[in-house]
MISE-78514 format. One record per atom (N, C-alpha, C): residue number from 0; residue in one letter; atom name; x, y negated, z. Coordinates in pm, whole numbers. Each point is the difference from the previous one (the first is absolute). Layout:
@seq NUM, type A, atom CA, c1 X, c2 Y, c3 Z
...
end
This chain:
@seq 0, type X, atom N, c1 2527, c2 -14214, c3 3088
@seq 0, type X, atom CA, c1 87, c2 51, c3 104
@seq 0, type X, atom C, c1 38, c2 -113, c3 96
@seq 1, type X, atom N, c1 24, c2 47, c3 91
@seq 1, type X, atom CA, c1 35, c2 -117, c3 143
@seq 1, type X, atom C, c1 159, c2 2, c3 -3
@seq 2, type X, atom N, c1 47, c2 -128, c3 33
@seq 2, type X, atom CA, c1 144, c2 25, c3 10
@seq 2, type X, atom C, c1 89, c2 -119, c3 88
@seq 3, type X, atom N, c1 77, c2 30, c3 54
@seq 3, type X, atom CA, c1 89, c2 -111, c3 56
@seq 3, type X, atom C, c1 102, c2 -71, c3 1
@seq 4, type X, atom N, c1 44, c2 -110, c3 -44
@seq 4, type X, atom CA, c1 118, c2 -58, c3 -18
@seq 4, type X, atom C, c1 63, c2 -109, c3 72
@seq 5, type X, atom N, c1 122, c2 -28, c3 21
@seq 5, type X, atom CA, c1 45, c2 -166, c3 26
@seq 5, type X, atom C, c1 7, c2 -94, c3 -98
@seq 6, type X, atom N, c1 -97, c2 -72, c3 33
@seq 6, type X, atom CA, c1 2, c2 -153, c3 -113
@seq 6, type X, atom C, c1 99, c2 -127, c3 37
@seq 7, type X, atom N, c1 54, c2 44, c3 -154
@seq 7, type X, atom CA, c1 163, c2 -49, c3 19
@seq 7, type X, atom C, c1 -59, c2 -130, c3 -141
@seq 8, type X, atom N, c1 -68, c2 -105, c3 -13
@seq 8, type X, atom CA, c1 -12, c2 -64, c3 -106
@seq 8, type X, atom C, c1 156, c2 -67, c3 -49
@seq 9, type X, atom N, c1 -2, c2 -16, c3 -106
@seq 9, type X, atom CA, c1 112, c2 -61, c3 -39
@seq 9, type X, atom C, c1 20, c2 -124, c3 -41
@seq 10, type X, atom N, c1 -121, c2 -59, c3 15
@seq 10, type X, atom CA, c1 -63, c2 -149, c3 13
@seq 10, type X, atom C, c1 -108, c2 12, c3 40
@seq 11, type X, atom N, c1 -48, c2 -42, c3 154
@seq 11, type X, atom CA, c1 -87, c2 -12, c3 68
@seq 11, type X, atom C, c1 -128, c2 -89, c3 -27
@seq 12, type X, atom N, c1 98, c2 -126, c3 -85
@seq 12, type X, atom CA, c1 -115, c2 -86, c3 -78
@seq 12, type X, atom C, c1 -106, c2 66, c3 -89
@seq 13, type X, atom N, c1 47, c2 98, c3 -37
@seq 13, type X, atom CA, c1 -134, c2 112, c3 -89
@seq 13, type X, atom C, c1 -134, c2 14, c3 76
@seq 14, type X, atom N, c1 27, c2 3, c3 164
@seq 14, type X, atom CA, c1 -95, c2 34, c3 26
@seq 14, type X, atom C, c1 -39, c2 -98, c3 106
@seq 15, type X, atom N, c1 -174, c2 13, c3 73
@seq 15, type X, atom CA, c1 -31, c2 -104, c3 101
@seq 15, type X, atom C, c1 65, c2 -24, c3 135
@seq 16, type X, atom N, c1 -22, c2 -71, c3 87
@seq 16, type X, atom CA, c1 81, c2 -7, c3 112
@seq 16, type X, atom C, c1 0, c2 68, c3 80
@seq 17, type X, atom N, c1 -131, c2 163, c3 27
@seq 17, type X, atom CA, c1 22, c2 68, c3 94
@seq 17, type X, atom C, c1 134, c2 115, c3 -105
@seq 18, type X, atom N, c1 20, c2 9, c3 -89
@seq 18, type X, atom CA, c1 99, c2 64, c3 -34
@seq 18, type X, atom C, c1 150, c2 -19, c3 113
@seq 19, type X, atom N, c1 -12, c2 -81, c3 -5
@seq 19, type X, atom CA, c1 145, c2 -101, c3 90
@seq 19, type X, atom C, c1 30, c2 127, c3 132
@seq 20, type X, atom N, c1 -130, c2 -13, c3 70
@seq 20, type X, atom CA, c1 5, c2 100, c3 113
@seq 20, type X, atom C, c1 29, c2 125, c3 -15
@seq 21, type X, atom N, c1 -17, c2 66, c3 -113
@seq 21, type X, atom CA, c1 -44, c2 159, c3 -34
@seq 21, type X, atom C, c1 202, c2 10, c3 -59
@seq 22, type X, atom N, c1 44, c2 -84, c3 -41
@seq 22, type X, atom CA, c1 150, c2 52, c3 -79
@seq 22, type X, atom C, c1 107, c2 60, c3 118
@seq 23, type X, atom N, c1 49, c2 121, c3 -67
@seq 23, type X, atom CA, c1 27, c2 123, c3 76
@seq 23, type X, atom C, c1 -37, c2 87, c3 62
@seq 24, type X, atom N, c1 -150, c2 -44, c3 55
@seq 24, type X, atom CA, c1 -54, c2 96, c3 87
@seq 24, type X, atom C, c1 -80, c2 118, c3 -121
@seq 25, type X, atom N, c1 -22, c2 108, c3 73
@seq 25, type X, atom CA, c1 -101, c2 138, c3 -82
@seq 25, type X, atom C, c1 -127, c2 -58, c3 -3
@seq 26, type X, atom N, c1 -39, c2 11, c3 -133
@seq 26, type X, atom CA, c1 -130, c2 -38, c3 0
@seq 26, type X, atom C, c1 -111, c2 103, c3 -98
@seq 27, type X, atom N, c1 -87, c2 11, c3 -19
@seq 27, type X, atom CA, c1 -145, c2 97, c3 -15
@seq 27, type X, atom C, c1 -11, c2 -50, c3 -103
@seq 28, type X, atom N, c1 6, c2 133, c3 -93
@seq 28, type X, atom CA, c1 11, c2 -87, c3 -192
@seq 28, type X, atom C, c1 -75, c2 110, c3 -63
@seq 29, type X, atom N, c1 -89, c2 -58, c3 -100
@seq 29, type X, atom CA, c1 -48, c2 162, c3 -103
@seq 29, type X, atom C, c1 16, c2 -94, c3 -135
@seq 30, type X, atom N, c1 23, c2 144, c3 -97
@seq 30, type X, atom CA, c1 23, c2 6, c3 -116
@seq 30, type X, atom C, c1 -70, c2 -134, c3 -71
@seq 31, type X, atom N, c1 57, c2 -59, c3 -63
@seq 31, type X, atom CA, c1 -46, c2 -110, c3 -76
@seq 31, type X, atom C, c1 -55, c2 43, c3 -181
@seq 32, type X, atom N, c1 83, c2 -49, c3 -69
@seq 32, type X, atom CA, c1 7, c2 28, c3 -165
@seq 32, type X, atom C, c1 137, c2 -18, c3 -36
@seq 33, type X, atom N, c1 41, c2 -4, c3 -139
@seq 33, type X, atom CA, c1 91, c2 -70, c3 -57
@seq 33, type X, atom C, c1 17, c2 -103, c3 -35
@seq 34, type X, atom N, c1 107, c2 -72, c3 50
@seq 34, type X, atom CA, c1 31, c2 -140, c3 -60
@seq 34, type X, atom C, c1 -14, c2 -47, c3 -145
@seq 35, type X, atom N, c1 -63, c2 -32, c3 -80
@seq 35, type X, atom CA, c1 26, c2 -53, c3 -151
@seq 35, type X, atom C, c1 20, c2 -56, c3 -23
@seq 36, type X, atom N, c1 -13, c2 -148, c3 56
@seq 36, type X, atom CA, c1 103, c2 -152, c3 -88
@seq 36, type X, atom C, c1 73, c2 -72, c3 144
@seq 37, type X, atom N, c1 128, c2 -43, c3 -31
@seq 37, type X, atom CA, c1 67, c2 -79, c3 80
@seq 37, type X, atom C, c1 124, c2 59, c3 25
@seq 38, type X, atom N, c1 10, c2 -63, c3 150
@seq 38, type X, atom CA, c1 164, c2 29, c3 32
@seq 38, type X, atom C, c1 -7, c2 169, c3 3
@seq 39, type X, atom N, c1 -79, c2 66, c3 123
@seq 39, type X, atom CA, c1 -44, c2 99, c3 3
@seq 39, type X, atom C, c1 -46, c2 122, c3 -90
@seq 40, type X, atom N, c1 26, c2 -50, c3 -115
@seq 40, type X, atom CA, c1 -83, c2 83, c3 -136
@seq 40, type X, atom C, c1 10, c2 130, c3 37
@seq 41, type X, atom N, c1 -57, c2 112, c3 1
@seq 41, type X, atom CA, c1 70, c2 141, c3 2
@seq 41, type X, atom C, c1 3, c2 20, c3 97
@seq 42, type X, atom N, c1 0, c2 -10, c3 126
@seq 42, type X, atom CA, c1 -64, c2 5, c3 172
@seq 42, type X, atom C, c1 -71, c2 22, c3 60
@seq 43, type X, atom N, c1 -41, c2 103, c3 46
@seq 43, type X, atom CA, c1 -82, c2 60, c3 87
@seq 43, type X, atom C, c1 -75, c2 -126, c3 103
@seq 44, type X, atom N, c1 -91, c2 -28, c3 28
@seq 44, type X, atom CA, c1 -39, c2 -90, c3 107
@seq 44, type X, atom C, c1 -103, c2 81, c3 111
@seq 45, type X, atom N, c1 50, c2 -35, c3 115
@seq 45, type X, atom CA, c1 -91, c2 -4, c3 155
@seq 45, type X, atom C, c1 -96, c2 -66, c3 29
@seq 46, type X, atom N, c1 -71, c2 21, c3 79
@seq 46, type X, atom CA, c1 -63, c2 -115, c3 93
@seq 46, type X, atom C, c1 -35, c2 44, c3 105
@seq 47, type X, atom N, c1 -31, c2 -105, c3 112
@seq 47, type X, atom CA, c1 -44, c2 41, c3 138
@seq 47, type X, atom C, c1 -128, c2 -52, c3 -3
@seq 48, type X, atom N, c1 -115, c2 113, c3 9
@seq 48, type X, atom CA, c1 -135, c2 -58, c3 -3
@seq 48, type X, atom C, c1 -27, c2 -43, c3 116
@seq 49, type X, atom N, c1 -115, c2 -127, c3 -7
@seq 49, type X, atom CA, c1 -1, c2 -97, c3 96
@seq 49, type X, atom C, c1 66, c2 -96, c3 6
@seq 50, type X, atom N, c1 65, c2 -7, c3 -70
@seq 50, type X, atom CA, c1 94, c2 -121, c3 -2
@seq 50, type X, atom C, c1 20, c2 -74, c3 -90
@seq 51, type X, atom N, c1 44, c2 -139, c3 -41
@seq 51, type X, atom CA, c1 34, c2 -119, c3 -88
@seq 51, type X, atom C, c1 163, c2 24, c3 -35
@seq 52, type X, atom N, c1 62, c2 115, c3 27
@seq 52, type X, atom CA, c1 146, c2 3, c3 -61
@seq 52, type X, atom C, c1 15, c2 11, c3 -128
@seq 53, type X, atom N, c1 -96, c2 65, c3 -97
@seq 53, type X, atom CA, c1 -61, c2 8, c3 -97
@seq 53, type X, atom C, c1 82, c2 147, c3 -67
@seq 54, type X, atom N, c1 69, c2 -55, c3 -102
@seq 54, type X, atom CA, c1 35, c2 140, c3 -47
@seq 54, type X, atom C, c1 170, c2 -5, c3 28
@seq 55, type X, atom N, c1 75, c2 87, c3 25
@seq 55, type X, atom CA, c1 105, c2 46, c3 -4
@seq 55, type X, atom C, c1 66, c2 101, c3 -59
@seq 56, type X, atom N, c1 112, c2 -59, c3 -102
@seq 56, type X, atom CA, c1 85, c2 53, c3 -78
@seq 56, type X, atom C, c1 100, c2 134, c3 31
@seq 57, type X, atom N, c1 6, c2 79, c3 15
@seq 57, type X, atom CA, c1 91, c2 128, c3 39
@seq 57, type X, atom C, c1 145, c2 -59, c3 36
@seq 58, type X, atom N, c1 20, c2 -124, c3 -47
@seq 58, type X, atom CA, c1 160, c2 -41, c3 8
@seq 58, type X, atom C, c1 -7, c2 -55, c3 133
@seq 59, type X, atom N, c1 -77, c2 -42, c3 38
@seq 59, type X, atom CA, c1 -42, c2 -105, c3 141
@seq 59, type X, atom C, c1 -11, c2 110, c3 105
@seq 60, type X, atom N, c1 10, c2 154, c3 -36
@seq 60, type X, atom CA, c1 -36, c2 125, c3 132
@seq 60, type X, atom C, c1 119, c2 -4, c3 8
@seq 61, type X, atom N, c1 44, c2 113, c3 120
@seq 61, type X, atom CA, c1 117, c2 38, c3 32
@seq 61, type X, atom C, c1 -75, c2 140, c3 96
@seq 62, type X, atom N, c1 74, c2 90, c3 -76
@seq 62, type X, atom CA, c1 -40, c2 136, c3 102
@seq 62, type X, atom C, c1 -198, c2 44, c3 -12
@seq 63, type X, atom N, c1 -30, c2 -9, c3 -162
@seq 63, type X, atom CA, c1 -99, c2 68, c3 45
@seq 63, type X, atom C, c1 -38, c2 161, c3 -21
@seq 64, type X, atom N, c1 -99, c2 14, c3 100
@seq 64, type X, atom CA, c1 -14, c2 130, c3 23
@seq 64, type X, atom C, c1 -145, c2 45, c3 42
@seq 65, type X, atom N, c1 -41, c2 103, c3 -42
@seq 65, type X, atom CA, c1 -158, c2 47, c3 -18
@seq 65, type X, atom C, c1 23, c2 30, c3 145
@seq 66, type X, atom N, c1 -134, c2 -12, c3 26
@seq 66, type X, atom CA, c1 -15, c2 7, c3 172
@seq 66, type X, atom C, c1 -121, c2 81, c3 4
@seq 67, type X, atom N, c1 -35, c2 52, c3 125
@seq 67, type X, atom CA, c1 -149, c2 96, c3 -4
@seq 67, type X, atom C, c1 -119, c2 -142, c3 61
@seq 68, type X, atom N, c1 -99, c2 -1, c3 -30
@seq 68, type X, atom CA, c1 -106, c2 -72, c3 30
@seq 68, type X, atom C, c1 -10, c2 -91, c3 109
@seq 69, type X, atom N, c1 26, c2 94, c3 121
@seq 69, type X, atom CA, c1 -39, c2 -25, c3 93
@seq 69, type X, atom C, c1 101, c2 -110, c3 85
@seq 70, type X, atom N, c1 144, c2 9, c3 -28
@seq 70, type X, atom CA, c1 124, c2 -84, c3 9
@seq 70, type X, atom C, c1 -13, c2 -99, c3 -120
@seq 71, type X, atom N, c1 -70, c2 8, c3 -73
@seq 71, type X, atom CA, c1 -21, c2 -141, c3 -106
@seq 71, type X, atom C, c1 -100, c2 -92, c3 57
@seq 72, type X, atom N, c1 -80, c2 75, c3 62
@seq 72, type X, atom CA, c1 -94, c2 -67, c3 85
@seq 72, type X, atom C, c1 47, c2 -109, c3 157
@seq 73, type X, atom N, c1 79, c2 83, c3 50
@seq 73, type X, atom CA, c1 27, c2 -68, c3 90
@seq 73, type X, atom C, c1 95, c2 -118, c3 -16
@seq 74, type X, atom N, c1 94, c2 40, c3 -70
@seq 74, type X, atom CA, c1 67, c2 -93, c3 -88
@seq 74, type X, atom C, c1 -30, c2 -141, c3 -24
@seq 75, type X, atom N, c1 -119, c2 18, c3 -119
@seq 75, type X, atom CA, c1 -48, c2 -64, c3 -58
@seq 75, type X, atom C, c1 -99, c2 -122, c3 154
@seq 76, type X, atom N, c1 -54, c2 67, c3 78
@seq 76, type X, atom CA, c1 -54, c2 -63, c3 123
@seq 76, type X, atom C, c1 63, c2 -54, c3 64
@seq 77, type X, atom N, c1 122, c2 15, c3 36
@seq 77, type X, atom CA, c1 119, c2 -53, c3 79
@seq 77, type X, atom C, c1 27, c2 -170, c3 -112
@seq 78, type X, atom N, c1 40, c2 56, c3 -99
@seq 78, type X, atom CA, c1 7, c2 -143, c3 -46
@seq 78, type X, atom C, c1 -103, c2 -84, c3 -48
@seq 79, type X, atom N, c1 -148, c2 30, c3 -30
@seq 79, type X, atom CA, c1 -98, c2 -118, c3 -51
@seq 79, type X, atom C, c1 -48, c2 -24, c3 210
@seq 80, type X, atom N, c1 45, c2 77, c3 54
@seq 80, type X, atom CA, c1 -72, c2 -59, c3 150
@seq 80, type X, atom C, c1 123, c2 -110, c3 -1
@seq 81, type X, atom N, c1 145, c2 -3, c3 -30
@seq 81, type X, atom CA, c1 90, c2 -84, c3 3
@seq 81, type X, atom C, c1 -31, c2 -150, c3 -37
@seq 82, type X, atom N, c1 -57, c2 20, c3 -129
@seq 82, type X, atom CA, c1 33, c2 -127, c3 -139
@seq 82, type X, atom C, c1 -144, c2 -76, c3 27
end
């Protein structure tokens, strides 16, 4: 499923330096797996394909929400034409 959220990290050091740019803004996320070992254990994870943000923890979203395709798309274009 396609979906959209604000990436709110709660330590930014988790992730690489285009993360830096992307915190607060909506960004283009699909379903990841479950978290199994660490801080995260038990956590749903994201990712934005195409990208080096790597995986993201459900605690690090804010406001997500299933979106239809075609707005995940543009979405998702708006910010890798950005980064």
């Amino acid at each position: 499923m396609h979906f959209e959220a604000i990436f709110q990290p709660k330590n930014s050091n988790d992730y690489s330096q285009v993360a830096d740019q992307l915190i607060g803004k909506r960004i283009a996320i699909l379903t990841g797996w479950q978290i199994e070992e660490g801080p995260h254990k038990g956590q749903f994870s994201y990712y934005v394909p195409s990208s080096n943000l790597g995986m993201i923890p459900q605690s690090d979203l804010a406001e997500i929400k299933s979106v239809p395709y075609v707005q995940w798309r543009s979405l998702h274009d708006r910010i890798t034409a950005n980064n």
